[in-house]
C-alpha positions in Angstrom: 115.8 74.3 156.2 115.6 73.6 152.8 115.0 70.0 153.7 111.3 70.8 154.7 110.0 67.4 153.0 108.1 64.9 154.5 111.4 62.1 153.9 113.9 64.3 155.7 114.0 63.0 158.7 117.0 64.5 160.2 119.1 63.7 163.2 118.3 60.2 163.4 120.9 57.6 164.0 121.0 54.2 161.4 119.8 51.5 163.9 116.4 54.5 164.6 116.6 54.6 161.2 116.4 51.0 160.7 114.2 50.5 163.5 111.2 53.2 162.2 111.8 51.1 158.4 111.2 47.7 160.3 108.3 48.4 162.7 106.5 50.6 159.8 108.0 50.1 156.8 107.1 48.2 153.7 109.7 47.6 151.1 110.5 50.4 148.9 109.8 53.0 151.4 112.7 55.3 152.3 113.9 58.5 154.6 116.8 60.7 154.3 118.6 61.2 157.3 122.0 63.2 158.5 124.8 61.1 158.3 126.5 60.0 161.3 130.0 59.7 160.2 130.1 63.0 158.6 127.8 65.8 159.6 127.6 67.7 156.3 126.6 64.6 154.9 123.4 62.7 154.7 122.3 59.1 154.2 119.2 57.4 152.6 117.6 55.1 154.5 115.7 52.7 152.5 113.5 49.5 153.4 114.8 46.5 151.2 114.1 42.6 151.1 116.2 41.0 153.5 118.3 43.8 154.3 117.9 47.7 154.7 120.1 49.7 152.3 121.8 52.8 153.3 123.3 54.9 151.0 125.9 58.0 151.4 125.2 61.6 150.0 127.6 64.3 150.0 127.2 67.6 150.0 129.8 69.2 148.1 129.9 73.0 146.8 126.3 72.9 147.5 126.0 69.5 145.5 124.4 66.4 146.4 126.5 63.4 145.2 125.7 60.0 145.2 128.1 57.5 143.9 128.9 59.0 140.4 125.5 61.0 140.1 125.6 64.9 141.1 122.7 66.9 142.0 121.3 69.8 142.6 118.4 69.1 145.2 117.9 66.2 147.6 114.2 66.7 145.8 115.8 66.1 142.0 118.4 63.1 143.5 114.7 61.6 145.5 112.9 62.3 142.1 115.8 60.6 140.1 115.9 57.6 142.4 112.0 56.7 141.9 112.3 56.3 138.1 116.4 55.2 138.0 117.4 52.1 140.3 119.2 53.3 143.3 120.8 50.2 143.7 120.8 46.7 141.2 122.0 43.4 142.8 124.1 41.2 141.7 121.3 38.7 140.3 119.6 41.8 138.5 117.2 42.8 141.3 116.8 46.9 141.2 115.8 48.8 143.7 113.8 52.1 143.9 113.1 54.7 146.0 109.3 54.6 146.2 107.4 56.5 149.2 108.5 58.5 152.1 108.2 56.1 155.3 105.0 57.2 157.1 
């Protein structure tokens, strides 16, 4: 499908995704997955200090939203996400999407 890239990895559940980000994964390192809850959707997987981060996507009208951000490709959101924190902590820390997981 259109998700031909190497961080789509597809019908994985969250604990394989967190499993493939622990044994292989440095921090920073990411994979988009489908999402379990909703079908349609899909999840980002990505390796974090302490704790994994998974964050919701839907697809909507052929739309990938994240939070309040829309796009138009999972490639633009991915691109977006390396430059633009995907996630900031409380105590200021941001996080980035940085390499597909290998």
């Amino acid at each position: 499908g259109p998700l031909g890239s190497e961080w789509y990895y597809g019908n994985v559940t969250r604990h394989q995704a967190e499993c493939a980000l622990n044994e292989r994964g440095v921090e920073g390192d990411f994979l988009i997955r489908d999402s379990e809850s909703s079908p349609s959707d899909f999840s980002v997987s990505l390796k974090a200090s302490g704790k994994n981060k998974h964050f919701k996507v839907q697809l909507v009208d052929n739309v990938y939203c994240i939070g309040q951000r829309r796009f138009h490709t999972m490639d633009e959101l991915v691109e977006h996400y390396k430059k633009a924190p995907i996630f900031t902590s409380e105590h200021g820390e941001k996080l980035y999407l940085v390499r597909a997981l290998q």
